[in-house]
C-alpha positions in Angstrom: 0.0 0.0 0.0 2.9 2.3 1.3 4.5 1.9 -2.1 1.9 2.6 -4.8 1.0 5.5 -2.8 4.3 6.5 -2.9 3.9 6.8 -6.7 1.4 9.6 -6.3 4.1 11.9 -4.5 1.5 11.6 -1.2 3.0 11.8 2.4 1.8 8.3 4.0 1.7 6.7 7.5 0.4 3.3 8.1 -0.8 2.5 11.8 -1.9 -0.5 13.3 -5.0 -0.9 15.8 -2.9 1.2 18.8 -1.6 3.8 17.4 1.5 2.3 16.5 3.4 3.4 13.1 3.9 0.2 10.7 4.8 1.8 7.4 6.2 5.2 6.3 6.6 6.3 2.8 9.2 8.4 1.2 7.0 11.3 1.2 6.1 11.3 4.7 9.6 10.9 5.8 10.9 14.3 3.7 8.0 16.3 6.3 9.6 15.0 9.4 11.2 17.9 11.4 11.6 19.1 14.7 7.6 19.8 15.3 6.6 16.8 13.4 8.4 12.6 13.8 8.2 9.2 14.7 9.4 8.7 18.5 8.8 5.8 19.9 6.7 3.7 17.1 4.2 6.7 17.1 3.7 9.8 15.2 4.7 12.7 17.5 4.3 16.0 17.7 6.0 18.7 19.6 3.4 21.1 20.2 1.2 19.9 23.3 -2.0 20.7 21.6 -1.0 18.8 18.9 0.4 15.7 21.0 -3.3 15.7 22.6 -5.0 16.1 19.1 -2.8 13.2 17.9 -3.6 10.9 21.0 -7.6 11.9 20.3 -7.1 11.0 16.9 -5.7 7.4 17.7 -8.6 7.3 20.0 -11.4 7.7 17.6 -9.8 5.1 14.9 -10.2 2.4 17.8 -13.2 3.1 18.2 -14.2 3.4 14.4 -12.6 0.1 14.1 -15.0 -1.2 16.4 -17.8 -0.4 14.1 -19.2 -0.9 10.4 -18.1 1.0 7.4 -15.5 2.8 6.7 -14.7 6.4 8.5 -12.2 9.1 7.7 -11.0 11.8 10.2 -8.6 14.7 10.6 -6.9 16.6 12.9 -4.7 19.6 12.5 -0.2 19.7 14.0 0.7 23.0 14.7 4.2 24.0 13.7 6.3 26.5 15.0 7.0 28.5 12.0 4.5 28.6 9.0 1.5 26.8 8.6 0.1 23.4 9.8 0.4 20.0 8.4 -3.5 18.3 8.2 -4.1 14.3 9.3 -6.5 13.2 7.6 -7.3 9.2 9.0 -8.6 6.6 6.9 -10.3 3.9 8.7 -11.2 0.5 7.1 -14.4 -1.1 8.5 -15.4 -4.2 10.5 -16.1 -5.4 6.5 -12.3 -5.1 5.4 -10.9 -6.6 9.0 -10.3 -9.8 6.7 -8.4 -8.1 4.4 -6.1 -5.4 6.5 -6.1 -7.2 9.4 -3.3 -5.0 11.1 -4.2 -1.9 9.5 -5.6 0.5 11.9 -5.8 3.4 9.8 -4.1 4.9 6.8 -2.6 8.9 7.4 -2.0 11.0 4.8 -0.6 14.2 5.4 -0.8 17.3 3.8 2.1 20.5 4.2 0.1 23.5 3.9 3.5 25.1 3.7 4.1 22.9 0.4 3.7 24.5 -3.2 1.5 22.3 -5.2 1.8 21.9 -8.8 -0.4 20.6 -11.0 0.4 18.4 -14.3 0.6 20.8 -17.3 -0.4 17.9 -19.5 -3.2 17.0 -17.1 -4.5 20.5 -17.4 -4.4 19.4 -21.5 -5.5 16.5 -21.4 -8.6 16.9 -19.2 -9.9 20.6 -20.3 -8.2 20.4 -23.6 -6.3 23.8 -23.2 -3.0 24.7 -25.5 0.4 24.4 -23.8 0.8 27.5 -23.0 -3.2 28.0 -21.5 -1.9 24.8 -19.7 1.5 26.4 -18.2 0.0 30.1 -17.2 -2.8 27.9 -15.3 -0.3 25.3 -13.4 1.9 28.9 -12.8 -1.5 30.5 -11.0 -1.8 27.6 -8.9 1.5 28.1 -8.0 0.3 31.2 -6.5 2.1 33.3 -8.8 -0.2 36.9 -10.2 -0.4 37.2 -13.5 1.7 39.8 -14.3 4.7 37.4 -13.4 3.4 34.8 -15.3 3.3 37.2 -18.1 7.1 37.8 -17.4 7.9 34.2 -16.6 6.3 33.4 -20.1 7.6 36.2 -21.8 4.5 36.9 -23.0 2.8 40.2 -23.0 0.1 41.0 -20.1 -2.6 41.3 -23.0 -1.7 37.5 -24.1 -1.7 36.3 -20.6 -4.8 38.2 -19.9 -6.2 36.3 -23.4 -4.8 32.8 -22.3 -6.8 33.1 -18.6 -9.9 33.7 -20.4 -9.8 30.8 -22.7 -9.0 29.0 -19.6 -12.3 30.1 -17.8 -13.8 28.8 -20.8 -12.2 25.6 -20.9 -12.7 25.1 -17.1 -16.3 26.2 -16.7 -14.5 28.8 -14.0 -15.3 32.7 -13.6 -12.5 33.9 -11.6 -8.4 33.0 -10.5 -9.8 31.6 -6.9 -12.4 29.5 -8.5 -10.1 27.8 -11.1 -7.3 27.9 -8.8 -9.7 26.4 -6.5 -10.6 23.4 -9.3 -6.8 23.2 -10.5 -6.0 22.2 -7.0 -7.8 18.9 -7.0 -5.6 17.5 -9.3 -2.5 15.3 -8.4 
């Protein structure tokens, strides 16, 4: 499991019934630091609040473990210097016991501090934009304003301004948030 998710460049944690770290993927281990790491077996943080939320999180898988279907859950790590990391918990059911036996939960984890890029030739493929539509779209969910994008493209302001639109119109969006908002879904 550790490894195909691995694939999809996803920070990954597998713990078993207790709380207790099996797996760690690549991913996960490049966003261990000194507020975020594995001490003991168990995900740590150094933030108090965050130590508790972590221990109330084990808490609720064990007892979503103890009951049908499958649950998801999150809790929030403080850091020290720029912004959280989010938990998000994925608990198989009493159904899938069988099959994960061990498997407590699965953990992704998400840097809020981390830029995310999006495919260019996702953006093609799926909206059917040009290249370029494509690049000044991944560059916006970079967070970068169009005016350096325009200078990153070396493209005039007009052009960039012409590319966005037919990006709206490819992408059903109105404005930057919204499509940035879309754009962001993709992996």
């Amino acid at each position: 499991m550790i490894g195909a998710l691995g694939l999809l460049n996803r920070p990954a944690i597998v713990i078993d019934h207790h709380g207790m770290v099996l797996d760690v993927n690549e991913d996960a281990l490049k966003l261990f630091d000194d507020d975020l790491w594995i001490k003991g077996k168990r995900l740590f943080a150094a933030d108090p609040q965050s130590r508790m939320k972590l221990e109330r999180l084990v808490n609720h898988i064990r007892l979503a473990l103890s009951k049908p279907g499958r649950t998801s859950l999150q809790t929030v790590i403080t850091k020290r210097q720029g912004l959280p990391v989010v938990v998000d918990a994925f608990v198989p059911g009493l159904e899938d016991e069988n099959l994960l036996p061990d498997v407590g939960a699965l953990l992704l984890l998400t840097d809020l501090n981390e830029n995310h890029q999006v495919s260019q030739s996702s953006v093609m493929e799926i909206f059917g934009t040009t290249p370029a539509q494509a690049r000044l779209a991944s560059l916006l969910v970079e967070g970068k304003t169009l005016e350096e994008i325009a200078c990153d493209m070396r493209i005039s302001p007009g052009t960039a301004r012409n590319h966005l639109k037919a990006v709206f119109l490819r992408t059903g969006t109105r404005r930057q948030a919204e499509l940035v908002s879309l754009l962001s879904r993709l992996r």
